[in-house]
C-alpha positions in Angstrom: -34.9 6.5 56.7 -36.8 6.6 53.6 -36.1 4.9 49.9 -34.6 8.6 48.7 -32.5 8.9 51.4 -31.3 5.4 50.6 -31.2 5.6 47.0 -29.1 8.9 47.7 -26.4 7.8 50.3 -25.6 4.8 47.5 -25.5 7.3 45.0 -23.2 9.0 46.7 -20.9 6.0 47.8 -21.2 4.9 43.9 -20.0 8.4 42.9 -17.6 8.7 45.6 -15.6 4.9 44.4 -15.9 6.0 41.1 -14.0 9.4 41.7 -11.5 7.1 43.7 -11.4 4.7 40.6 -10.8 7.8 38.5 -8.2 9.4 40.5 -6.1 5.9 40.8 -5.8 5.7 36.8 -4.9 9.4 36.0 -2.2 8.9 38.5 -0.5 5.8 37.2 -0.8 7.3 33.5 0.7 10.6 34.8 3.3 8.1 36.4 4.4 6.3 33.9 4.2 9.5 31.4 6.9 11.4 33.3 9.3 8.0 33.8 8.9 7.9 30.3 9.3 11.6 29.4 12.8 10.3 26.7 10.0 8.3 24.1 7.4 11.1 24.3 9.7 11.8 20.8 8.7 8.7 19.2 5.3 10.3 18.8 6.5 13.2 17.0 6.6 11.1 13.6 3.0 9.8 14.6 1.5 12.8 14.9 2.8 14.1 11.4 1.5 10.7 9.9 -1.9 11.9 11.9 -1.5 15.8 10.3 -1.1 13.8 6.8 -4.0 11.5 7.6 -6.4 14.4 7.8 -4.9 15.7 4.3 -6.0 12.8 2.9 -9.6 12.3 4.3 -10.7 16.2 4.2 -13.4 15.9 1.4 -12.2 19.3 -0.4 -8.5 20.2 -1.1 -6.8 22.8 1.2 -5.5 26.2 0.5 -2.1 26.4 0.6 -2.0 30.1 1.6 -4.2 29.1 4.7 -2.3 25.8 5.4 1.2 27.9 5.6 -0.9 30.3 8.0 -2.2 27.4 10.3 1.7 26.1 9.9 3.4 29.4 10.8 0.3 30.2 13.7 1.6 27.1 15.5 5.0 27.8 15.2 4.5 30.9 16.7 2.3 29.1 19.7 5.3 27.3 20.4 7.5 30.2 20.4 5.1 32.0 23.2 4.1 28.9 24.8 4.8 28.2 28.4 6.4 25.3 29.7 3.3 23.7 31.2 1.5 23.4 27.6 4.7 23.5 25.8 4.4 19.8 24.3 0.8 19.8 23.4 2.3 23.0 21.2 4.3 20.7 20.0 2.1 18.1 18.9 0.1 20.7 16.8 3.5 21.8 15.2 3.8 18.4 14.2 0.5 17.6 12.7 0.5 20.9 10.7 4.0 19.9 9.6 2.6 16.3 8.5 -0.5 18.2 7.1 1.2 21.0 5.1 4.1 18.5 3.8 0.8 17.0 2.0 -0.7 19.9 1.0 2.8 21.1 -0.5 3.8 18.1 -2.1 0.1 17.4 -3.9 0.6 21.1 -5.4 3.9 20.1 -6.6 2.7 16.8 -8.4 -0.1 19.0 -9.8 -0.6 18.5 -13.7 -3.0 18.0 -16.7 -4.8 15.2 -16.1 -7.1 13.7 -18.8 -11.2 13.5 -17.8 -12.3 11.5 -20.7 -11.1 8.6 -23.3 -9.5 10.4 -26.6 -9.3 9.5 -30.4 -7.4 7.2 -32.0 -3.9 10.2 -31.8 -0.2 10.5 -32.6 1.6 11.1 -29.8 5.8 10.8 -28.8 7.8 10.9 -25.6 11.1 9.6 -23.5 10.8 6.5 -22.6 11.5 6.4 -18.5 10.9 3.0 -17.8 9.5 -0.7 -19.6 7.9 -3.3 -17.6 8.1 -6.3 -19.7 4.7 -8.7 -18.9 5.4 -12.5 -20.7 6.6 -13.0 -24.1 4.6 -9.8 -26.3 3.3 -7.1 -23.5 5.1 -4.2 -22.8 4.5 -1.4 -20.2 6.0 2.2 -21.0 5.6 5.2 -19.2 7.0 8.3 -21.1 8.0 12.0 -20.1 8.2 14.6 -22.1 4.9 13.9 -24.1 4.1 15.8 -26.9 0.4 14.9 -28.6 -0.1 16.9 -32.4 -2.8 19.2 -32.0 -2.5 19.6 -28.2 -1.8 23.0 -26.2 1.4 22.7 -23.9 -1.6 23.4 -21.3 -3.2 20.1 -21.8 -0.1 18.0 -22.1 0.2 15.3 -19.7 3.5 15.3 -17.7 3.7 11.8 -17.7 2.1 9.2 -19.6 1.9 4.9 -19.5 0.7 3.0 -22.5 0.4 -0.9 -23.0 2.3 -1.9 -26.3 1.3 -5.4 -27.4 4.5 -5.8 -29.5 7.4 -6.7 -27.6 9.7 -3.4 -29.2 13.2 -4.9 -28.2 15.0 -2.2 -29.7 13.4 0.8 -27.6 15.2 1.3 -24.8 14.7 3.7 -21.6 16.1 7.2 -22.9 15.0 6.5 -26.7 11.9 8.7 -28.0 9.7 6.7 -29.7 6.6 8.0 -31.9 3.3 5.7 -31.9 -0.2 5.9 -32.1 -2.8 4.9 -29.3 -5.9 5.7 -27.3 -5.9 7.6 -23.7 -7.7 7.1 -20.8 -7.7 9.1 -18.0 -6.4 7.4 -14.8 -8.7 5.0 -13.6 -11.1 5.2 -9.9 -11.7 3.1 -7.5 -14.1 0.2 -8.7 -15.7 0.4 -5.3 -16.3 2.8 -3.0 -13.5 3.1 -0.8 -11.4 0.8 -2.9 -7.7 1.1 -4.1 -7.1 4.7 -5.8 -4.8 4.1 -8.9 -6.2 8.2 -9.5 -4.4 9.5 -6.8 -1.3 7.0 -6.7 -1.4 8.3 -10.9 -1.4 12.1 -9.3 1.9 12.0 -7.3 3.4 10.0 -10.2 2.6 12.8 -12.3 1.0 10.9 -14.8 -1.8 12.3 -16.3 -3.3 9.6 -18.7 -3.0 6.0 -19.1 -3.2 4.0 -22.5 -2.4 1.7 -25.0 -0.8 1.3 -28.1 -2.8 0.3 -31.7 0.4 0.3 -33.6 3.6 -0.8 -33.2 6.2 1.8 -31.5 8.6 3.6 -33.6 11.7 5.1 -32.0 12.5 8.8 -33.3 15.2 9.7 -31.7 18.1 6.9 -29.8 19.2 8.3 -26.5 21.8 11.1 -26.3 25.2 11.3 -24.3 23.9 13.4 -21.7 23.2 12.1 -18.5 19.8 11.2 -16.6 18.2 9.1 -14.5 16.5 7.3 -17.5 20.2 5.9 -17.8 19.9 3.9 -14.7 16.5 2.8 -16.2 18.5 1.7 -19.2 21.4 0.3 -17.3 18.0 -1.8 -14.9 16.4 -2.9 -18.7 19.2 -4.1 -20.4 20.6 -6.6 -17.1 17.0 -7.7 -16.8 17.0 -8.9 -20.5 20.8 -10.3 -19.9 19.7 -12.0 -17.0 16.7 -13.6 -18.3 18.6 -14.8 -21.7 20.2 -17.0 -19.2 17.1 -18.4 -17.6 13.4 -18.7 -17.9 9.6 -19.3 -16.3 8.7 -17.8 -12.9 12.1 -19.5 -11.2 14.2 -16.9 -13.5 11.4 -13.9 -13.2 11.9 -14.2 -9.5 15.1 -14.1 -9.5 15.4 -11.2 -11.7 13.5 -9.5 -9.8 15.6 -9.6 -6.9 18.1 -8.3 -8.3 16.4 -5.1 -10.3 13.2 -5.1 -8.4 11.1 -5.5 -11.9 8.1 -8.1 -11.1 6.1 -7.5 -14.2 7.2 -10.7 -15.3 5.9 -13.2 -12.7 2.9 -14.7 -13.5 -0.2 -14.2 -11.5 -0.9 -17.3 -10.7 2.6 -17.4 -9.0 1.7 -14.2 -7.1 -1.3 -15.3 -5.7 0.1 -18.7 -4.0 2.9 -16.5 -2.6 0.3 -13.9 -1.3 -1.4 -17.0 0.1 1.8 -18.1 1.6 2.4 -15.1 3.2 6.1 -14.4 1.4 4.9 -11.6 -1.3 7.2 -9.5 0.9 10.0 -11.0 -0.1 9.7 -9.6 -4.3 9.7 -6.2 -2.7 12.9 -4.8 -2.1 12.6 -3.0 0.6 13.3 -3.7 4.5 14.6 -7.0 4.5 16.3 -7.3 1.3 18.1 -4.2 2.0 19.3 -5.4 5.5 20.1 -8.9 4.1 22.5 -7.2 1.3 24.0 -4.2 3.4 24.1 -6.2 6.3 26.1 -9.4 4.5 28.5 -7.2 2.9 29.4 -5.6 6.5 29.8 -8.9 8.2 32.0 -10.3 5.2 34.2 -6.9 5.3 34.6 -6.8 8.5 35.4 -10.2 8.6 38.3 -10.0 5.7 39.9 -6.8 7.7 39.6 -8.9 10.9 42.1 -11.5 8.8 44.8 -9.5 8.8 45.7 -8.5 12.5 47.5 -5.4 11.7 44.5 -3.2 10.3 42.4 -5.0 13.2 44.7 -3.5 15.7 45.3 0.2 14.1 42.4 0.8 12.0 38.5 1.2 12.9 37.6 -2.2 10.8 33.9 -1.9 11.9 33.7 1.7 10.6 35.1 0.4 7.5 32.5 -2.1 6.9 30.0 0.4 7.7 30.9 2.3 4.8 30.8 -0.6 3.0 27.7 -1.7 3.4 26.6 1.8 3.0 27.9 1.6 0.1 26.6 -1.5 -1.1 23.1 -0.4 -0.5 23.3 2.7 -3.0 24.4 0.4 -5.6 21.0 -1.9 -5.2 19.2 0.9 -4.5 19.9 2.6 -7.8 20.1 -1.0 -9.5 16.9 -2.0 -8.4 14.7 1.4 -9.4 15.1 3.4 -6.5 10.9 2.7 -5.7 9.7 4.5 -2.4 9.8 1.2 -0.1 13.5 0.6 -1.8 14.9 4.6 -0.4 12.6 3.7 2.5 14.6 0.9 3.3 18.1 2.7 2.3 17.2 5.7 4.6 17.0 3.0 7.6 19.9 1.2 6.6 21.8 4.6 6.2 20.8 6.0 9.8 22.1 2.5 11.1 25.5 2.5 9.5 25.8 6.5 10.4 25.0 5.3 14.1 28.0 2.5 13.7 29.9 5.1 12.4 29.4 7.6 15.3 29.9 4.4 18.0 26.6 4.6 18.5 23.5 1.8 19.5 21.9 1.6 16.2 19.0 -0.3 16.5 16.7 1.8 18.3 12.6 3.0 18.4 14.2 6.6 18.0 16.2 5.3 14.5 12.9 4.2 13.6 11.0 7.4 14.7 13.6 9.8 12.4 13.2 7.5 9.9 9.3 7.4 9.6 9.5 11.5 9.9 11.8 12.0 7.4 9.7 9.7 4.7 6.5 11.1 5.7 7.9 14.9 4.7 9.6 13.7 1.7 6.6 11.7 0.3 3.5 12.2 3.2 1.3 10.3 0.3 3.6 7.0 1.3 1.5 6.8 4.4 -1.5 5.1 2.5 0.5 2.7 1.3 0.2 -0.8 2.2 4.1 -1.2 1.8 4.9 1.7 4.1 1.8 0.5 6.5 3.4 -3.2 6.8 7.2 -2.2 6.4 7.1 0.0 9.4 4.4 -2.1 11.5 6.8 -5.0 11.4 9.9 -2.7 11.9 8.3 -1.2 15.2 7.2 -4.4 16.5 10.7 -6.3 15.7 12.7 -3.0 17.4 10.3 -3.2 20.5 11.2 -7.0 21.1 14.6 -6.3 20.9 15.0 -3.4 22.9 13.2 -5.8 25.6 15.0 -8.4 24.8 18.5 -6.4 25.1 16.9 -5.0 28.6 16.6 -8.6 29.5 19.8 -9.8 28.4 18.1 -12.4 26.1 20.4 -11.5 23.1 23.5 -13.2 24.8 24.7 -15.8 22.7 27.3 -17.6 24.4 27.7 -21.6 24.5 28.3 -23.9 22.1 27.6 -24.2 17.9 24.2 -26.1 18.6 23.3 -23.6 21.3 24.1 -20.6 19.0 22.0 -22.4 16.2 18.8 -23.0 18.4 19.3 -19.3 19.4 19.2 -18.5 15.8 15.8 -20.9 14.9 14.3 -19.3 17.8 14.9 -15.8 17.1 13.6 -16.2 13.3 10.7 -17.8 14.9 10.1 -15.0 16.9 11.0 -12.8 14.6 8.6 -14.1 11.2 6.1 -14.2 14.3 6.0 -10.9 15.8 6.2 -9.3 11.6 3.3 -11.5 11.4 1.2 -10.6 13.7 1.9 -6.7 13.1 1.2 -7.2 9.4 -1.6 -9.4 9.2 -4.0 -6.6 10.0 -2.7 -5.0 7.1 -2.7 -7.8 4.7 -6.1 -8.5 5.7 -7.7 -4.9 5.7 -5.9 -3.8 1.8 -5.8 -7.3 0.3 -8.9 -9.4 2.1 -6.4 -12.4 2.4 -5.3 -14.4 5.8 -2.1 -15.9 5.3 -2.9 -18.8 8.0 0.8 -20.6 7.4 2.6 -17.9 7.3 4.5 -18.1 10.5 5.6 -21.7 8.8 6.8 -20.3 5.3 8.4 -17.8 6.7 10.8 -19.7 9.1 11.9 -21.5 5.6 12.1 -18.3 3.3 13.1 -16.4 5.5 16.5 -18.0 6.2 17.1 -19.1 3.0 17.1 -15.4 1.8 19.6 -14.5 4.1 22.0 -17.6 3.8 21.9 -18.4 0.2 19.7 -16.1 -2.4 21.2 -12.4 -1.0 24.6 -14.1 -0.9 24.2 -15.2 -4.5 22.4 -11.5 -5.6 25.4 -10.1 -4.2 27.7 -12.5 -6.2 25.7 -11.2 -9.4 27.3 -8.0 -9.0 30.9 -8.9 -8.6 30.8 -11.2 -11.6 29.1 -8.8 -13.9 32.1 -6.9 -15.0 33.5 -10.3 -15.7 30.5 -11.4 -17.4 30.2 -14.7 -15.0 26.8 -13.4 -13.9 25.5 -16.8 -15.0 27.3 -18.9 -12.4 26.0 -17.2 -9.1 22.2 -16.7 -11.2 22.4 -20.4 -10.9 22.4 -20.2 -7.1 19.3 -17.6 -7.4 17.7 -19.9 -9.3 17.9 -22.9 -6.6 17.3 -20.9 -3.8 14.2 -19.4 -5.5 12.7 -22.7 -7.1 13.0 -24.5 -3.7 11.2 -21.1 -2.1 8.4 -21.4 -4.9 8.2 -25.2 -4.5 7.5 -24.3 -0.6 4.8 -21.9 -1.4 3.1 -24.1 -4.0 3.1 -26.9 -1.3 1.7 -24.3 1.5 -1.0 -22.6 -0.7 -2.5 -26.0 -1.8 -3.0 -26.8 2.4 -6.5 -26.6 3.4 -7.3 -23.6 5.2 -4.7 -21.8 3.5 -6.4 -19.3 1.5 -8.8 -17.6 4.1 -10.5 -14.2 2.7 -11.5 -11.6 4.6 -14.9 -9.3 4.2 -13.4 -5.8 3.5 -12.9 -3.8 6.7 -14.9 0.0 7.6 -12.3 3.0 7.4 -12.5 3.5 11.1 -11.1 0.3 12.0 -7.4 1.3 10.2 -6.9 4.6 13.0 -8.6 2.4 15.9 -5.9 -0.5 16.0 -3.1 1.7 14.3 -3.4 3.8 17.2 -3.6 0.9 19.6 -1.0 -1.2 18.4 1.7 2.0 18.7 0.6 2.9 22.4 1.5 -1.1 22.4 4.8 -1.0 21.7 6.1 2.7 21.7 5.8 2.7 25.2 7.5 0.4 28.0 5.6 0.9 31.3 2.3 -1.2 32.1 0.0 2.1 30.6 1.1 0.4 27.2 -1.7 -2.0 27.6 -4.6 1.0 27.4 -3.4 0.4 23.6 -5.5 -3.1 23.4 -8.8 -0.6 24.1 -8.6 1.1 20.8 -7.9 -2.3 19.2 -10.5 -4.4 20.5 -13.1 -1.1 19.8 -11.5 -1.7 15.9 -12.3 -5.3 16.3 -15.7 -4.2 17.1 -16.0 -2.2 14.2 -15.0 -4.9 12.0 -17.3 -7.3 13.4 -20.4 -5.5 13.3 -19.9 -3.7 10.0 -21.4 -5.3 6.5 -21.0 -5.0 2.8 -23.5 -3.3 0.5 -26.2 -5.6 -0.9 -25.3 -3.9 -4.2 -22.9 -2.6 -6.5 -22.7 -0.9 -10.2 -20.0 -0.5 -12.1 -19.1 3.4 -13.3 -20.7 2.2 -16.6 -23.8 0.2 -15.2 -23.1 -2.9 -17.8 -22.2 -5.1 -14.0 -24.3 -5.3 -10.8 -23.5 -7.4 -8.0 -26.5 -8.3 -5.9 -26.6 -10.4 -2.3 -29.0 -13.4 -3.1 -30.7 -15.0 0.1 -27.7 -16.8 1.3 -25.5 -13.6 1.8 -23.3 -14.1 -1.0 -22.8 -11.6 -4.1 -23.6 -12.6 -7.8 -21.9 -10.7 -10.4 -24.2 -9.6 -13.0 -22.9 -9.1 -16.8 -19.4 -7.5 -17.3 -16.8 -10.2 -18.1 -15.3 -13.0 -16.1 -11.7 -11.2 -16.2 -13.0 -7.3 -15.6 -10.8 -5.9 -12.6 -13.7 -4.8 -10.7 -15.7 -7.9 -10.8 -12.3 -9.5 -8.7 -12.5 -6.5 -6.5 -16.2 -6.8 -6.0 -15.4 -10.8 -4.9 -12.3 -10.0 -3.1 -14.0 -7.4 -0.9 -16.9 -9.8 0.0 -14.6 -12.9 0.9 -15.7 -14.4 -2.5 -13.5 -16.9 -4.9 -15.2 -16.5 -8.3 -15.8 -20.5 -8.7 -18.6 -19.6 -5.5 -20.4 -17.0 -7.7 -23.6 -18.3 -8.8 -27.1 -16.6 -10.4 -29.3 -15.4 -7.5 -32.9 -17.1 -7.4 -35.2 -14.5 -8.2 -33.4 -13.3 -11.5 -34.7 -12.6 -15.1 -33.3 -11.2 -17.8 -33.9 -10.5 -21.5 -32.3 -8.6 -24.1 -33.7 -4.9 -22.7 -32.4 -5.7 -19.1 -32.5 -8.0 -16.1 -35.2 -7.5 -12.9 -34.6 -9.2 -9.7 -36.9 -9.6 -6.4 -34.5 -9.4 -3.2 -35.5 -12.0 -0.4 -37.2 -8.7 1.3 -39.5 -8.0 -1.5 -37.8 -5.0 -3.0 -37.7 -5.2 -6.7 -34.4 -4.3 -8.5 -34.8 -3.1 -12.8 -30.8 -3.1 -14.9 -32.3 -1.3 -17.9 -29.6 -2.0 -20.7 -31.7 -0.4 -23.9 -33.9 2.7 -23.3 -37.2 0.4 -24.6 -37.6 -0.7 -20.7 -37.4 2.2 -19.1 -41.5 2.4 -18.9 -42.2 -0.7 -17.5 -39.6 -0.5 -15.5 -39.7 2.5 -14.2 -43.5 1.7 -13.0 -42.6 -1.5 -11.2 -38.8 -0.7 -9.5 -37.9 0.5 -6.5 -34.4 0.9 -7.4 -33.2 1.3 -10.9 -30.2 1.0 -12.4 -29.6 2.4 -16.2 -27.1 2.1 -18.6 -29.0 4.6 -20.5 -29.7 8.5 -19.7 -33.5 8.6 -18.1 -33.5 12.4 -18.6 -35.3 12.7 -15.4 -38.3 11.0 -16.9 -38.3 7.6 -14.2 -39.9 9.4 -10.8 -41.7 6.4 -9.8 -38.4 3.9 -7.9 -37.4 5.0 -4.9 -33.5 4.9 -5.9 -32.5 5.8 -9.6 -29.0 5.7 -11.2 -28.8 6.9 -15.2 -26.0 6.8 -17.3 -25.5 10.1 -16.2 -25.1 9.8 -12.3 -23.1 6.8 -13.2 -21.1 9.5 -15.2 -20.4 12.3 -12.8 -20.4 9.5 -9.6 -18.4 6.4 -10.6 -19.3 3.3 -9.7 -22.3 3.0 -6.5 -22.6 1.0 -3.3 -26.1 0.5 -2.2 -27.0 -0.9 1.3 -31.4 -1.7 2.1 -32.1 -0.9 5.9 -35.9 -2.1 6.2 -37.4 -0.5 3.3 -34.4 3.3 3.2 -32.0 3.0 0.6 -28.2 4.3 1.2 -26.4 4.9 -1.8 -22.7 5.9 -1.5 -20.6 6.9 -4.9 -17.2 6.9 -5.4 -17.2 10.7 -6.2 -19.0 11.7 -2.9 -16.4 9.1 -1.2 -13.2 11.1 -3.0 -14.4 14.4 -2.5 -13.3 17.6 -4.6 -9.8 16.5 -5.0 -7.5 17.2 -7.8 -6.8 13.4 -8.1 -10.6 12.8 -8.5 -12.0 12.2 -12.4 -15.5 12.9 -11.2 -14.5 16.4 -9.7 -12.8 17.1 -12.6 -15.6 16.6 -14.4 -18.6 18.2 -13.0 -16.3 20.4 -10.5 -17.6 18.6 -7.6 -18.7 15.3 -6.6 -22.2 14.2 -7.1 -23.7 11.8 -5.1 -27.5 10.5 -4.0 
């Protein structure tokens, strides 16, 4: 027998295990599909979120005429579909249905939208809302804009100027008259970055602003009703509530109890960010269960007290409405924001399944919920609040449907058992939201919140057990105008959480930051993480494949070695010990943070790169590979500059003149590109702009300006 044969006959034996191999794993998967054939639903909401997804990243925007074809075309393959392809018809009903509820809905918010800053102008509208920052700055966002000298064409539905005077007498519903400067909405800083353009789109607001004089109001509100009444009713018991209180303790509090945050400090927000109980300002999930879930209990309880209604009545039903009830009240009170009616919704589908005797806490109550959001507002999806709210929600319903499968829920025994049941389950509980969040945290906010588990055990409870409690009491006094007492009990219960996060955010370790992650690493362990826990059988554990291939992605990915701001007056450039050094701009500019944040920086680590000269015409610096970088601030340096360079940045136009670098961004490309990322592999340059990165989208200021995005 000679080598071929040998080689062959191995061959074959290789080939024939592998086919064995093969043929073992597509039958357990097949397996556990069909036992599992009742949560194939689950992924119905998933695959809209996925149909949505692909909105969002396609670089030009859909028709709508051809998306309600490609909707109606897979309708119609359902309708003709046999019964062996029947679901994968519908899985692509339910992407086009995520993808066209996008489409739709980005048409509907579609509005004037400025490209450019104006003139110094005159301009009135309603007042809709007022966030109140400190003792002087006020935020308003206005409807009903008219601007003197503008075409109804060109007027922006919405607009939000800052107003340096504190204007106590307008109030939401008044329209006011004032002079100010517009902006359109602003980029991302980066590319990639946070996109307050496209958040600004489905807001409808088309410029941003601020004030130059103070505001004048032309006209008080009417007697007619609108929902800038509930604004008013929000504005006016936020400024009765902080009469009564003061500092971050009484900002907190107030904005528990109308969901306004404006006036927390920063400071404050980062050592609860750092903490890892930010979550609790948002009213959303938890606050919602806390307050519509107390209000049951104590209901039910008081029926329960009198034995006649216990016996003839449905008490629990009762106390569903209830709570049902009380949840509309804080959902209107607090400003009716998109995680506040996500977190209703839930609450609602939970009280409707008490309601019907049914098991309310289930992975299908989450799946109907997540569906319905995603049609109503499919641009939610991006959002880190919907990302975390729903990540911890799915993970928290998975351990207890296991746990009720197991019959770990059973409380019986004694007070101290009941009471170590309780620590344990919010142990578990701050644990498991923990773990399913802290991807998010880290990927949107580059922070690590390393004692979170800890804080949360503390906050956590005290929410539930005292602050809600006391939130709740607000309410009930306010007719009564006794709102102060039980705002004293917000006020302790807040102070001792803030004291607890000031003590955890000055432990070492505490503030870890994170490099910003690649794009493909969001799908790879979002995907993973659902097959995780949607599923029951052992195939859930294919799910830690597409997460550890995301925590590939994140480990072998790096930054750019370079960025430029969309007016090339800041550069940030690695120096030789891989850190970024911010170049010009000032200390406080909101991209210079982002620029830091991103690249795991804390501004006090910032210093000037060796290598680095500047004058009055510009700044030239000689990377540790030899490649020669040129800022030219004033047109005078262009020549020598342009001789020397091999990339070269201008904040001035170079009309085309500067041929000799082999990368070279003018005021101009700056102008129709935004701000650049620039990344050196061995002597090739790859520039990415925000522009190219947004794509021809109606949300996108570059495309607006130069009808499509330019990049280099």
């Amino acid at each position: 027998m000679d080598m071929r044969e040998i080689v062959k006959k191995i061959s074959k034996a290789n080939s024939y295990r592998w086919n064995l191999l093969l043929n073992s794993l597509l039958d357990w998967i097949k397996r556990d599909s069909e036992q599992e054939r009742d949560r194939w639903v689950l992924w119905m909401p998933v695959l809209g979120g996925v149909g949505i997804a692909g909105y969002f990243a396609a670089p030009v925007e859909p028709s709508v005429l051809l998306t309600v074809a490609g909707l109606a075309a897979s309708l119609a393959l359902l309708c003709i579909t046999g019964r062996r392809y029947r679901m994968a018809a519908v899985a692509l009903l339910c992407v086009m249905l995520g993808f066209a509820a996008a489409v739709l809905h980005a048409r509907w918010s579609e509005g004037p939208v400025l490209d450019r800053e104006t003139r110094t102008l005159h301009l009135s509208g309603r007042i809709d809302r007022i966030e109140r920052f400190g003792e002087r700055d006020i935020r308003l966002t206005l409807s009903q804009v008219e601007i003197a000298g503008w075409t109804a064409a060109a007027m922006p539905v919405r607009v939000r100027i800052g107003v340096r005077t504190r204007g106590d007498d307008a109030r939401p519903g008044d329209t006011i008259t004032v002079r100010a400067r517009l902006l359109p909405p602003a980029g991302p800083s980066v590319p990639g970055g946070y996109d307050f353009g496209r958040q600004a789109w489905f807001e409808r607001i088309g410029a941003v602003g601020y004030a130059i004089a103070p505001v004048r109001i032309a006209r008080p509100a009417g007697s007619e009703w609108g929902w800038w009444r509930v604004a008013r009713f929000r504005d006016d018991l936020g400024r009765r509530l902080l009469a009564q209180t003061g500092g971050d303790t009484g900002a907190m509090s107030v904005a528990l109890v109308t969901g306004e945050r404006a006036a927390i400090t920063e400071e404050t927000l980062e050592q609860l960010r750092i903490a890892g109980i930010a979550h609790l300002l948002a009213i959303s999930g938890m606050n919602i269960a806390l307050m519509t879930g107390f209000v049951f209990v104590v209901v039910r309880f008081l029926l329960a007290c009198v034995p006649g209604w216990a016996l003839r009545y449905p008490i629990k039903q009762w106390a569903a409405i209830a709570g049902l009830m009380a949840g509309a009240l804080y959902l209107m009170v607090s400003g009716a924001a998109i995680p506040t009616q996500r977190a209703f919704l839930a609450s609602s589908i939970v009280f409707i399944g008490i309601l019907l005797n049914r098991i309310a806490i289930t992975m299908r109550l989450v799946a109907i919920t997540g569906g319905l959001l995603l049609l109503i507002a499919p641009q939610s999806l991006l959002n880190v609040s919907f990302q975390m709210s729903f990540a911890a929600v799915v993970a928290l319903v998975a351990i207890y449907e296991k746990a009720r499968v197991g019959g770990w829920l059973i409380s019986s025994g004694g007070l101290v058992r009941k009471a170590w049941i309780y620590l344990v389950g919010v142990a578990v509980t701050s644990l498991a939201a923990g773990a399913a969040t802290g991807f998010f945290a880290a990927y949107h906010f580059n922070n690590f919140a390393t004692y979170g588990l800890l804080t949360n055990m503390i906050a956590v409870p005290l929410m539930g057990v005292w602050i809600m409690p006391c939130v709740l009491a607000i309410f009930i006094a306010l007719p009564f105008g006794l709102e102060g007492i039980p705002l004293r009990g917000v006020e302790w219960g807040v102070e001792l959480t803030l004291h607890v996060a000031r003590w955890v955010a000055a432990l070492p370790g505490a503030d870890i930051r994170v490099q910003a992650m690649p794009v493909i690493a969001m799908p790879l362990v979002v995907s993973g993480g659902l097959w995780l826990l949607l599923w029951t059988r052992s195939w859930r554990w294919l799910g830690l494949l597409p997460i550890a291939c995301g925590v590939l992605a994140i480990l072998v990915s790096r930054g750019p070695e370079m960025l430029v701001d969309e007016k090339g007056k800041m550069v940030a450039i690695r120096g030789a010990d891989g850190r970024m050094a911010v170049i010009g701009g000032g200390r406080n500019s909101f991209a210079r943070e982002t620029w830091l944040r991103r690249d795991a920086q804390k501004d006090e680590e910032t210093q000037k790169p060796e290598g680095l000269s500047c004058d009055s015409l510009g700044c030239v610096y000689r990377t540790p590979g030899h490649d020669v970088i040129a800022l030219v601030q004033q047109g005078d340096a262009l020549a020598e500059d342009c001789a020397r360079a091999d990339i070269l940045i201008s904040a001035v136009p170079t009309f085309w003149r500067c041929r000799g670098p082999a990368v070279v961004i003018d005021r101009f490309d700056l102008w129709r590109g935004g701000a650049h990322a620039i990344w050196f592999d061995d002597g090739v340059y790859r520039v990415q702009s925000v522009a190219a990165e947004q794509g021809t989208r109606p949300w996108s200021l570059y495309a607006r300006r130069v009808g499509k995005p330019g990049d280099q």
